[in-house]
MMTF fields as JSON, N, C-alpha, C and O atoms, coordinates in Angstrom:
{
  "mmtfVersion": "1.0.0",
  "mmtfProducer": "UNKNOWN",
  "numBonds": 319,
  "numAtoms": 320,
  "numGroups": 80,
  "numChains": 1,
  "numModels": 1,
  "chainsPerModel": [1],
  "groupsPerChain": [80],
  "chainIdList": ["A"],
  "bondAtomList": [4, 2, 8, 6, 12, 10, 16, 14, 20, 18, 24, 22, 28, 26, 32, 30, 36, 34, 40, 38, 44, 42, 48, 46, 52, 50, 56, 54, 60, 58, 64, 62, 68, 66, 72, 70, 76, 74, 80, 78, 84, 82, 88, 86, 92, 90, 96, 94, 100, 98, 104, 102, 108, 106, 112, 110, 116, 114, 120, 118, 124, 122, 128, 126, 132, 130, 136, 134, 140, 138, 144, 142, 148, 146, 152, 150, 156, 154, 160, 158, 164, 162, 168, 166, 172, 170, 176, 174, 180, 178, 184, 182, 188, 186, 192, 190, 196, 194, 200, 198, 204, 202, 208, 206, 212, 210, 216, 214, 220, 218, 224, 222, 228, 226, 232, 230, 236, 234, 240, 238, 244, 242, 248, 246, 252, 250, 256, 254, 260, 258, 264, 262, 268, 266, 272, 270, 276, 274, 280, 278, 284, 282, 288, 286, 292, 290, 296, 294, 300, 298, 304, 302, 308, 306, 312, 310, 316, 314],
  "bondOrderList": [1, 1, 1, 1, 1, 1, 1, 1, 1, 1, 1, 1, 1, 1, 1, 1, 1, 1, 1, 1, 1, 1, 1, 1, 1, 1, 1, 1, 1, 1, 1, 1, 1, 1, 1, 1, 1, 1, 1, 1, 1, 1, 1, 1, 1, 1, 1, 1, 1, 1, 1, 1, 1, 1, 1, 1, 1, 1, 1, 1, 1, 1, 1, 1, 1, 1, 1, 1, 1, 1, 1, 1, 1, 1, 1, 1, 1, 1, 1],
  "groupList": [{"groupName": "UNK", "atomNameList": ["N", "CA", "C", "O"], "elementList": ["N", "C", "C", "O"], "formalChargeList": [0, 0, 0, 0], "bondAtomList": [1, 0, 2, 1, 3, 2], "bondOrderList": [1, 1, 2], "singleLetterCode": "X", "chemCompType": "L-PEPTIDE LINKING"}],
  "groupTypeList": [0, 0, 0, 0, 0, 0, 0, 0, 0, 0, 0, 0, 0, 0, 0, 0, 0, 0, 0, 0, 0, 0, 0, 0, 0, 0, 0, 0, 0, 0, 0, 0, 0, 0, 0, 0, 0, 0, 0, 0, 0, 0, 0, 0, 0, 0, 0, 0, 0, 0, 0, 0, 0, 0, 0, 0, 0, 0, 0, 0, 0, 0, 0, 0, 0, 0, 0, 0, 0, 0, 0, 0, 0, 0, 0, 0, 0, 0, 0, 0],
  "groupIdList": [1, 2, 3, 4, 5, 6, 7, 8, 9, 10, 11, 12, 13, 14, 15, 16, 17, 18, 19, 20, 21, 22, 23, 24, 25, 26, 27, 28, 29, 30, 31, 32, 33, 34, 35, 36, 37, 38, 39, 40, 41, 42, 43, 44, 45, 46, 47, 48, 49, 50, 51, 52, 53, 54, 55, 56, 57, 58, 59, 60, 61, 62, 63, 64, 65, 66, 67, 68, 69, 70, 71, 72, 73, 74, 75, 76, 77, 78, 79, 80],
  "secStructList": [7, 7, 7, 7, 7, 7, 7, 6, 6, 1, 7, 7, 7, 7, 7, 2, 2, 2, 2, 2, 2, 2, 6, 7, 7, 6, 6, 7, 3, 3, 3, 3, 3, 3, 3, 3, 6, 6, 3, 3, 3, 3, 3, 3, 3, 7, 7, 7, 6, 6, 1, 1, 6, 6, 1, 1, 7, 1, 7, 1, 1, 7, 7, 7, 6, 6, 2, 2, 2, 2, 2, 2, 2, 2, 2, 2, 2, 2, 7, 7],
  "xCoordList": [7.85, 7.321, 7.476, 6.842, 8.341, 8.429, 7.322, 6.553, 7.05, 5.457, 5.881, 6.844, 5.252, 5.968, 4.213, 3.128, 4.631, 3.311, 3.545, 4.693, 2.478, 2.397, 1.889, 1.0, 3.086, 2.611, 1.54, 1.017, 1.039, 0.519, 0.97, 0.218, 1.955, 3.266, 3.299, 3.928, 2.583, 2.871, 4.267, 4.797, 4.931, 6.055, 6.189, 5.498, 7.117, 7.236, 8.518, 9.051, 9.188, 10.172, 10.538, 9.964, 11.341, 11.47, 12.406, 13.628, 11.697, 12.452, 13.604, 13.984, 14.266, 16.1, 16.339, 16.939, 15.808, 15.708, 15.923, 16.797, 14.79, 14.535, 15.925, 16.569, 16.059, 17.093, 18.458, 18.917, 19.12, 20.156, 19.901, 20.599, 19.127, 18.839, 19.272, 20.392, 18.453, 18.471, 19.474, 19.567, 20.577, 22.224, 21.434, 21.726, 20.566, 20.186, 20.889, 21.181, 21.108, 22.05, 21.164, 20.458, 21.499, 20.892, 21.26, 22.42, 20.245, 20.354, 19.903, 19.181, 20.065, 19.698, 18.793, 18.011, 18.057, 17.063, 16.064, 16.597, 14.788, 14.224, 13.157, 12.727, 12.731, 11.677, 10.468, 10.718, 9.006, 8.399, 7.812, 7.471, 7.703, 7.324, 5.897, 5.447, 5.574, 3.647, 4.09, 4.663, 3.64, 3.995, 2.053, 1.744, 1.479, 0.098, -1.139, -0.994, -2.204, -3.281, -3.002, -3.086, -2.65, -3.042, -1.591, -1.515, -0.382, 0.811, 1.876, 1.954, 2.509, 3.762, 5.182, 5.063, 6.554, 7.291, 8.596, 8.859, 9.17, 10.275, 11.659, 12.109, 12.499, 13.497, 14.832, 14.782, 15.954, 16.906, 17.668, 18.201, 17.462, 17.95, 19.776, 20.246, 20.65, 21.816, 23.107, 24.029, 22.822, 23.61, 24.296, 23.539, 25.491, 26.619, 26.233, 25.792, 26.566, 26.583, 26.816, 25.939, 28.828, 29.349, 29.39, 30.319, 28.133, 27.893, 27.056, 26.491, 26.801, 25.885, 26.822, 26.363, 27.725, 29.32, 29.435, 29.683, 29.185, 28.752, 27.502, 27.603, 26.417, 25.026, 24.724, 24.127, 24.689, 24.549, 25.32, 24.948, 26.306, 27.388, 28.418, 28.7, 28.985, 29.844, 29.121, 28.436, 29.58, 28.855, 29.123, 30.166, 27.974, 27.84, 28.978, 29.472, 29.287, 29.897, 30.041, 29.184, 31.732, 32.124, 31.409, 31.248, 31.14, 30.996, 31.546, 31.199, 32.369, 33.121, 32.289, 31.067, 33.208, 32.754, 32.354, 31.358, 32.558, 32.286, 31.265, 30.645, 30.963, 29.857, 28.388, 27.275, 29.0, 27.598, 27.306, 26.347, 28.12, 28.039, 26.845, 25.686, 27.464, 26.986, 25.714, 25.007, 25.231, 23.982, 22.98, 21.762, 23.437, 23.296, 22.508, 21.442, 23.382, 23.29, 22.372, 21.528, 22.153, 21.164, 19.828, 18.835, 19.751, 18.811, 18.294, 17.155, 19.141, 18.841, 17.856, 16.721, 18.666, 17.873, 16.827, 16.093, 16.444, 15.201, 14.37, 13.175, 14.752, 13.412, 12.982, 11.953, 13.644, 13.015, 11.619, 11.023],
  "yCoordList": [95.483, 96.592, 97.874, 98.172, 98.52, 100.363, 101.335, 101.151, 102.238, 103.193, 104.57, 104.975, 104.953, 106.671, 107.423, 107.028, 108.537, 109.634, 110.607, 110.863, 111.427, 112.369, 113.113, 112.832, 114.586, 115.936, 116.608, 116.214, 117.666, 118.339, 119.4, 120.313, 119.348, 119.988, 119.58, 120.016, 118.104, 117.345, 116.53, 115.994, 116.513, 115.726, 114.562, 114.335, 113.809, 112.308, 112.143, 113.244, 111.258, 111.167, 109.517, 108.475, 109.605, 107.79, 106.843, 106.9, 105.884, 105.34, 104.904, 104.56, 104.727, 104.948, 103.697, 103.971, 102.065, 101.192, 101.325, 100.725, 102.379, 102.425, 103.267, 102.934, 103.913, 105.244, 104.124, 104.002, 103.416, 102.504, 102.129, 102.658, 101.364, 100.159, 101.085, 100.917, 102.08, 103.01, 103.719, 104.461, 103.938, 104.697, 105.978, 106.512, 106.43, 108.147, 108.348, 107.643, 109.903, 110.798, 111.748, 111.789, 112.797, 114.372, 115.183, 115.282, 115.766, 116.078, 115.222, 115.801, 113.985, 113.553, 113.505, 113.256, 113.762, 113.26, 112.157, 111.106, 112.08, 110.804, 111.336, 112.489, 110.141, 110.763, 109.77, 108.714, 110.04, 109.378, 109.065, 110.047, 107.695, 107.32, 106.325, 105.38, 107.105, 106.601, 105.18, 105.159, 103.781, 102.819, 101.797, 100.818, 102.355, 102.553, 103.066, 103.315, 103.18, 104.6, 104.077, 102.907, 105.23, 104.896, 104.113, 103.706, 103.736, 103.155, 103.868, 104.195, 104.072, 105.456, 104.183, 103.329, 104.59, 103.956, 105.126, 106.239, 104.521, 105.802, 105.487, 104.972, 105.768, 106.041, 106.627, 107.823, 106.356, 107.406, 107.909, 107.267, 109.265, 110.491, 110.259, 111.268, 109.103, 109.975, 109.338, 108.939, 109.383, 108.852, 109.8, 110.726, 110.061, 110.976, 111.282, 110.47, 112.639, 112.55, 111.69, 111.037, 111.207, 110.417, 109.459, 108.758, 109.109, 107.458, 107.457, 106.374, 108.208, 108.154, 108.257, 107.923, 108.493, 108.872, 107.339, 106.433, 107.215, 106.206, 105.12, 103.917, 105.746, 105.308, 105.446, 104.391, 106.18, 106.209, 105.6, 105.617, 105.149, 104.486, 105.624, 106.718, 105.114, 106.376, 107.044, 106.556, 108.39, 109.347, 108.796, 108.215, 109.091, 109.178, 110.0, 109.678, 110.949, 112.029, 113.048, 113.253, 113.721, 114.575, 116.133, 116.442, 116.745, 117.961, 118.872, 118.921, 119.664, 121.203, 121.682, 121.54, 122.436, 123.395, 124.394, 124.817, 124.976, 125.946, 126.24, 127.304, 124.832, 124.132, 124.222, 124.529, 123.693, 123.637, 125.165, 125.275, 125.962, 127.612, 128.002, 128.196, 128.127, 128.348, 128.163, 129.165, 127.101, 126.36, 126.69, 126.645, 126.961, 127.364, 128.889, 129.207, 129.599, 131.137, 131.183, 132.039, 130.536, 130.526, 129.971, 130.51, 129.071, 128.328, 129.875, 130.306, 130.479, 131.337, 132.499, 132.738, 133.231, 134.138, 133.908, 134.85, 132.34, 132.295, 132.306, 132.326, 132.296, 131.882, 133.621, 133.717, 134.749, 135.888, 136.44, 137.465],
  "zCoordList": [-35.28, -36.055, -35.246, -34.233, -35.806, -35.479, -35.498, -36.441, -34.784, -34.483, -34.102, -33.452, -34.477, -34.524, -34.513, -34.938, -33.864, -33.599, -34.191, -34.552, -34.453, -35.561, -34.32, -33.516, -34.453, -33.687, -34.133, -35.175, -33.49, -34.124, -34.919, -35.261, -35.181, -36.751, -37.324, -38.288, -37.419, -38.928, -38.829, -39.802, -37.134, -37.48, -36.668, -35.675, -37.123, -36.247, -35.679, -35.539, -35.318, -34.512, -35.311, -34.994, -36.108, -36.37, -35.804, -35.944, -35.095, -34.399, -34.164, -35.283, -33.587, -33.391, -34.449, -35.488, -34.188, -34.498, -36.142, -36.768, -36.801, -37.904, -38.539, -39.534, -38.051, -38.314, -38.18, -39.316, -37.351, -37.773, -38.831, -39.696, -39.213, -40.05, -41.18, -41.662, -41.657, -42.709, -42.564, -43.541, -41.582, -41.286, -41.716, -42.786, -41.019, -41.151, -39.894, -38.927, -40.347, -38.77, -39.324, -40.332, -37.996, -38.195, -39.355, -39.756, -39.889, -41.186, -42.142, -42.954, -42.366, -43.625, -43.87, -42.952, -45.674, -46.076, -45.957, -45.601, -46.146, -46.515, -47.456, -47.475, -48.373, -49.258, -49.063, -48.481, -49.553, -48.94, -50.554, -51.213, -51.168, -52.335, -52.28, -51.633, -53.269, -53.231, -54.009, -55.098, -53.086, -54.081, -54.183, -54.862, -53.514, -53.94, -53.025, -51.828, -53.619, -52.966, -51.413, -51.042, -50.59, -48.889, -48.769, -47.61, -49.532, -48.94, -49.421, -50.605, -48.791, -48.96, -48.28, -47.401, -49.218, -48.723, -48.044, -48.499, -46.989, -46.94, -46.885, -45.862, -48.005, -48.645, -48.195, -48.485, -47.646, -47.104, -48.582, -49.487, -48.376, -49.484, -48.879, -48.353, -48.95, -48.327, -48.58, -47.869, -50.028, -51.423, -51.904, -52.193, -52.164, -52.04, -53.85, -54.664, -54.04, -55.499, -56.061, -56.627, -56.127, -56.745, -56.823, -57.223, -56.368, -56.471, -57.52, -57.666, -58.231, -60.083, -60.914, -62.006, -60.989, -62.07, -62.434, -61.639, -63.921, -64.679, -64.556, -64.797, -64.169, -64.033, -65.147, -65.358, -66.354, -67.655, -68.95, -70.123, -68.482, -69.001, -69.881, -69.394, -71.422, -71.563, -72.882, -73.782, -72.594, -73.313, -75.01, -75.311, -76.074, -77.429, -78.13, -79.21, -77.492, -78.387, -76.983, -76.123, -77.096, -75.929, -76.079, -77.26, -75.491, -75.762, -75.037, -73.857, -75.447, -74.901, -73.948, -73.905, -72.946, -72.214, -72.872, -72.284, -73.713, -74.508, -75.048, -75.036, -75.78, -76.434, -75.64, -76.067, -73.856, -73.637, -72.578, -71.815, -72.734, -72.045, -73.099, -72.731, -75.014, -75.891, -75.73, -75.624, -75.684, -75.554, -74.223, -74.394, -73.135, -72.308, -72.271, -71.744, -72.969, -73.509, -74.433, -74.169, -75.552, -75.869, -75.595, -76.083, -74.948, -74.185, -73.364, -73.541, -72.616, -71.658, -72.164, -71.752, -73.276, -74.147, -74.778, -75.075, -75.204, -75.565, -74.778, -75.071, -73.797, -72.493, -71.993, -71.325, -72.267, -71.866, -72.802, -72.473]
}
């Protein structure tokens, strides 16, 4: 089991051990997910966009660039 100290900044240092396992390098994300009261899990954020390109499977119906500027533009103007 891995142990890490909390500065007085609020920050930790996670252990090298942990940081392989999870292939974090400098820079990357982690997120910390409430999976119940008082237990937090932590997550490496360091999933390339294009690894979701067909996570939804294939689209209903194509829509234009045009289409969604349009939409866009109006979306925009209603919001002032």
């Amino acid at each position: 089991m891995s142990t890490a100290t909390l500065t007085s900044k609020g920050q930790i240092t996670i252990p090298i051990a942990v940081r392989n396992e999870l292939q974090l390098d400098t820079g990357d994300r982690v997120e910390f997910v409430q999976i119940a009261p008082g237990r937090f899990e932590l997550i490496a954020n360091t999933s390339d966009v294009t690894e979701l390109k067909g996570l939804f499977g294939t689209p209903k119906k194509t829509i234009s660039i045009k289409a969604m500027n349009q939409a866009i533009a109006k979306r925009g103007a209603s919001a002032k």
